[in-house]
MARRO-170710 format. One line per field, with one value per residue (C-alpha): residue number from 1; residue in three letters; chain; z, y, x. Coordinates in steps of 0.5 Angstrom, whole numbers, plus 500, padded with zeros to 3 digits. Layout:
num c(NUM:...);
residuo c(ALA:...);
cadena c(A:...);
zz c(Z:...);
yy c(Y:...);
xx c(X:...);
This chain:
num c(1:2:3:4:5:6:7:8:9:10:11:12:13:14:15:16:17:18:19:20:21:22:23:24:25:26:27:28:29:30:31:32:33:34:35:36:37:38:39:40:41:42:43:44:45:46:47:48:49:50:51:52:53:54:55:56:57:58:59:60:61:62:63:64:65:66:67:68:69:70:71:72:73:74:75:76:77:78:79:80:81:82:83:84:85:86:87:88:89:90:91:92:93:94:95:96:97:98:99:100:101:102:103:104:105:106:107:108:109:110:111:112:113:114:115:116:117:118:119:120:121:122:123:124:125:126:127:128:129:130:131:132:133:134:135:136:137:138:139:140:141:142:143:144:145:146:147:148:149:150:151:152:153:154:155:156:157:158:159:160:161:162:163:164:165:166:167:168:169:170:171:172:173:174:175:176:177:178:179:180:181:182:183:184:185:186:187:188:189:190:191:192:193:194:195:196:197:198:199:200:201:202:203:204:205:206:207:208:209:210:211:212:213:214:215:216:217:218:219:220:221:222:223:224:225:226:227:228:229:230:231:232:233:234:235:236:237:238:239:240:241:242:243:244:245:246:247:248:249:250);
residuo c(UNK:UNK:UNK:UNK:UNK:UNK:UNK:UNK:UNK:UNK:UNK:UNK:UNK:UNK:UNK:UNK:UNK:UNK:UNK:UNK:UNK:UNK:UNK:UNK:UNK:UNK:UNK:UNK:UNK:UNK:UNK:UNK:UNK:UNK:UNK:UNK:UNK:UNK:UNK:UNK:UNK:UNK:UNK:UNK:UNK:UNK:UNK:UNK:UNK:UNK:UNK:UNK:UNK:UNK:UNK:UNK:UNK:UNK:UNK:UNK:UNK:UNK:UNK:UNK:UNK:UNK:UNK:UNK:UNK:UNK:UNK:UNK:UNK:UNK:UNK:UNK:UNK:UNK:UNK:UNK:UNK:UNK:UNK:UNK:UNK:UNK:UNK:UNK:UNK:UNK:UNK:UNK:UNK:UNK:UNK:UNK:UNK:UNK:UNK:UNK:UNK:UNK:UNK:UNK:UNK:UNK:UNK:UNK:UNK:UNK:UNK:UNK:UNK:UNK:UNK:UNK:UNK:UNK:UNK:UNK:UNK:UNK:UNK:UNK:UNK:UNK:UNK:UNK:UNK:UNK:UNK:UNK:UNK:UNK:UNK:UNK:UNK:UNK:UNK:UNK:UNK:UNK:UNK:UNK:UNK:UNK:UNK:UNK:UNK:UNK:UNK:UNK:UNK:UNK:UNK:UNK:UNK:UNK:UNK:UNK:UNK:UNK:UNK:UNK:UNK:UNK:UNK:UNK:UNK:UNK:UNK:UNK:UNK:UNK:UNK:UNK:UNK:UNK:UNK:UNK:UNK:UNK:UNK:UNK:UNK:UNK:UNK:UNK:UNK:UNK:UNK:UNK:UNK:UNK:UNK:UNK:UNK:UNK:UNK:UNK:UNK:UNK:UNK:UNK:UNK:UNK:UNK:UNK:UNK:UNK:UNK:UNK:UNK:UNK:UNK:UNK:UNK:UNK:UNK:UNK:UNK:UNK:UNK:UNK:UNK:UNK:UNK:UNK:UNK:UNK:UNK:UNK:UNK:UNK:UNK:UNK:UNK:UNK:UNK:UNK:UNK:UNK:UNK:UNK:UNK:UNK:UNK:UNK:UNK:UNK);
cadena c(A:A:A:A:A:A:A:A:A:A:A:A:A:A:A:A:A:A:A:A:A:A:A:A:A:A:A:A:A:A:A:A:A:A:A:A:A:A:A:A:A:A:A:A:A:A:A:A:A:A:A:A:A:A:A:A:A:A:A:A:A:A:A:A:A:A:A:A:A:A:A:A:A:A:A:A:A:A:A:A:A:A:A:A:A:A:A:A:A:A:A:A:A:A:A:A:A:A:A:A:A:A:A:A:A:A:A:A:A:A:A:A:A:A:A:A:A:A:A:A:A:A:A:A:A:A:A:A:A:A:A:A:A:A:A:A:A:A:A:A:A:A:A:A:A:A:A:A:A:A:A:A:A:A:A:A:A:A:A:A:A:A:A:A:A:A:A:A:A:A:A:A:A:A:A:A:A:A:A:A:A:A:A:A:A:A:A:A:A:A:A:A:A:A:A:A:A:A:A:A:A:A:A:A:A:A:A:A:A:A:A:A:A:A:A:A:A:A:A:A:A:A:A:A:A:A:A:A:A:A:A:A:A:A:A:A:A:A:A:A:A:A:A:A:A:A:A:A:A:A);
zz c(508:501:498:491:487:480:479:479:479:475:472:466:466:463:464:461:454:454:462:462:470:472:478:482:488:491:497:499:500:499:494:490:491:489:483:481:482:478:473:472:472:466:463:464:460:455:452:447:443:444:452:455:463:467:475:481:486:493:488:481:476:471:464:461:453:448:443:437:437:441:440:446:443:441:449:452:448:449:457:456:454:458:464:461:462:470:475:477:485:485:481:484:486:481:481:483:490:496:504:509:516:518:525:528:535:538:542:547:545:538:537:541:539:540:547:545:539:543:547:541:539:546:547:552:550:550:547:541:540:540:535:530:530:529:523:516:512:503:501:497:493:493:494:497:497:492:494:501:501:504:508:509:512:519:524:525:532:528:524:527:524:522:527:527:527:524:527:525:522:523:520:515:517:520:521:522:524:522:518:519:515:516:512:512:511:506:507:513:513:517:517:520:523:530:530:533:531:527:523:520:514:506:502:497:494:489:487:486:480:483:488:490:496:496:491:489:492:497:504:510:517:522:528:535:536:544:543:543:538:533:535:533:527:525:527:523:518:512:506:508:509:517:520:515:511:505:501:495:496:492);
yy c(523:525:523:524:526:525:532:534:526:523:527:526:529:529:528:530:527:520:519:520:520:518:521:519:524:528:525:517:514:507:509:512:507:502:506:507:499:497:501:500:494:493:498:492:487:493:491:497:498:504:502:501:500:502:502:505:510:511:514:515:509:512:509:511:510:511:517:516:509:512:519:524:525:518:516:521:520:512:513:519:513:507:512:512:505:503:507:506:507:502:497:491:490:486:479:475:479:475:475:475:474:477:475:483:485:490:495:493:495:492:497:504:508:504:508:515:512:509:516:520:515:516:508:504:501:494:497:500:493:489:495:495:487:486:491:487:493:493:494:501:502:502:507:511:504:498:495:499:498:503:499:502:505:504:506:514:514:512:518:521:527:525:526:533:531:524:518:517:510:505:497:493:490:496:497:505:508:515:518:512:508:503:502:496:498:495:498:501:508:515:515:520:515:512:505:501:494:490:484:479:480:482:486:487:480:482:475:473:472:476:481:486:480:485:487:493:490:485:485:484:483:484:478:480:475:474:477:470:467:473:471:464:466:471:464:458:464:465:465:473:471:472:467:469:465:467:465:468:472:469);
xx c(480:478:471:470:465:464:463:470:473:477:482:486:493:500:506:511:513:510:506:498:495:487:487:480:481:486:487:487:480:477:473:479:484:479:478:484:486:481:482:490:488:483:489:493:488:487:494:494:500:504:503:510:507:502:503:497:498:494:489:490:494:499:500:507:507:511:508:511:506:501:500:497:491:490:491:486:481:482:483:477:472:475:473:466:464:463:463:470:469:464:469:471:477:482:482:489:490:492:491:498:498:504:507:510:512:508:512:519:526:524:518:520:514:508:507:506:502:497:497:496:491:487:488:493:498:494:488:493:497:488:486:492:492:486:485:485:488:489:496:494:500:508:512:519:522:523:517:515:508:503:497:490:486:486:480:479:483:490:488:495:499:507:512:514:522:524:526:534:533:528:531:527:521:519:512:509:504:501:495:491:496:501:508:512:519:523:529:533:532:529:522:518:512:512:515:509:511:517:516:522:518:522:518:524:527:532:534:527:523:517:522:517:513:507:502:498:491:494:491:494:494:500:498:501:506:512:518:520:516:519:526:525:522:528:532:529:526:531:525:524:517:518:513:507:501:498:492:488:483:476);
C-alpha cells in the first residue's frame, strides 16, 4: 500500500461543473483513509453555503457544490486553507463511529473459497478462519453497491491479488477477501474476490430511516460462528442485522 508524503499530498482536484476532490494518496492506507475521514468530516461540520454534500473515499472526500453559490475559486481557496490547518493523516478519527460484531461462517458449502484463499495466503484452512476472525478491520468506505462497505486493512499475508476470472454471483451477506481488504456484499452479484465467509447481515435497508447499516469509520469484526448457529439466526433474525452487536466507539 501506498505511503503518503506531504511533499506530493494532498491534492485538490475538479471534477467536472460542480465536484472538487482532496485526495491524501493514490492508493488505500491508514493514514489516507484517516485523513480523508477526518477531513469529510470537519467539511460536514464547516456547513458552508453552496455545499450540496460531501462523501469519503478509501482515500480522498468529495464535496459536490453548487457553483452559482459558491464559486470554483471560492472553494479551492477555502479547501486549500482548511488543508493548512492540521496535519490531517495524523487526525483523529471522527467521532460518532461504532463497533459491530457480526457473526459469519467461515468456509463449507456456504463460503466456497475459503480454501484456496488460505492456500494463496500460505496459511490452513484453521489458521485462515483464526486470522480473518480475530481481525478488528474499519469500514473504509462505501462503494459498488448501495451501502456495500469496504472493510481494512487486513495483515500483509491477506494482501491476495483479485481472481483472474469472476465468481458468477455471490448472495447478500457475502464476505470476500482480496488485496488486504474485505467487502460485505449488500447485493447478489458477480465478484472478482474469494468467498471465505457468509453472514446473515443487511448492509442496505431501504425501508429504513438510516438504509445504509454501515458507516464511513465504523469497525468491524466478523466472529466465527457453526453452521448451525447461522442457520438459527437467519431463522429467528428478521432485523437484517444477522446475529450482530453494536456499541459506540469512545
Amino acid at each position: 500500500m501506498t505511503t503518503p508524503t506531504s511533499q506530493n499530498w494532498p491534492q485538490i482536484r475538479t471534477v467536472g461543473i460542480n465536484g472538487m476532490l482532496v485526495s491524501f494518496a493514490d492508493a488505500l492506507s491508514e493514514p489516507s483513509n484517516r485523513a480523508a475521514l477526518a477531513f469529510r468530516a470537519r467539511l460536514e461540520r464547516e456547513g458552508w453555503d453552496g455545499v450540496i454534500e460531501t462523501s469519503s473515499t478509501l482515500a480522498s472526500a468529495f464535496v459536490r457544490f453548487d457553483p452559482f453559490v459558491l464559486s470554483h475559486s471560492e472553494l479551492h481557496t477555502r479547501l486549500k486553507t482548511l488543508l493548512s490547518e492540521a496535519n490531517w493523516f495524523d487526525a483523529a478519527p471522527p467521532e460518532g463511529r461504532r463497533f459491530w460484531r457480526i457473526p459469519a461462517v467461515y468456509g463449507g458449502p456456504l463460503a466456497p473459497q475459503l480454501d484456496e484463499a488460505a492456500k494463496a495466503a500460505g496459511m490452513s484452512a484453521t489458521e485462515a478462519v483464526t486470522s480473518l476472525s480475530a481481525s478488528r478491520v474499519r469500514v473504509t468506505t462505501l462503494g459498488f453497491a448501495a451501502g456495500q462497505p469496504y472493510l481494512g486493512e487486513l495483515p500483509e499475508a491477506w494482501n491476495l491479488p483479485r481472481q483472474s476470472g469472476l465468481t458468477p454471483k455471490v448472495p447478500v451477506g457475502a464476505l470476500v477477501v482480496a488485496i488486504r481488504q474485505f467487502v460485505l456484499f449488500a447485493t447478489s452479484a458477480p465478484t472478482g474476490w474469494r468467498h471465505v465467509a457468509q453472514t446473515a447481515f443487511t448492509c442496505f435497508r431501504p425501508e429504513s430511516d438510516t438504509p445504509f447499516a454501515l458507516r464511513a469509520g465504523d469497525e468491524v469484526q466478523f466472529v466465527s460462528i457453526s453452521r448451525e448457529e447461522f442457520e438459527a439466526i437467519r431463522t429467528r433474525d428478521k432485523s437484517g442485522d444477522g446475529g450482530a452487536t453494536v456499541e459506540p466507539i469512545k
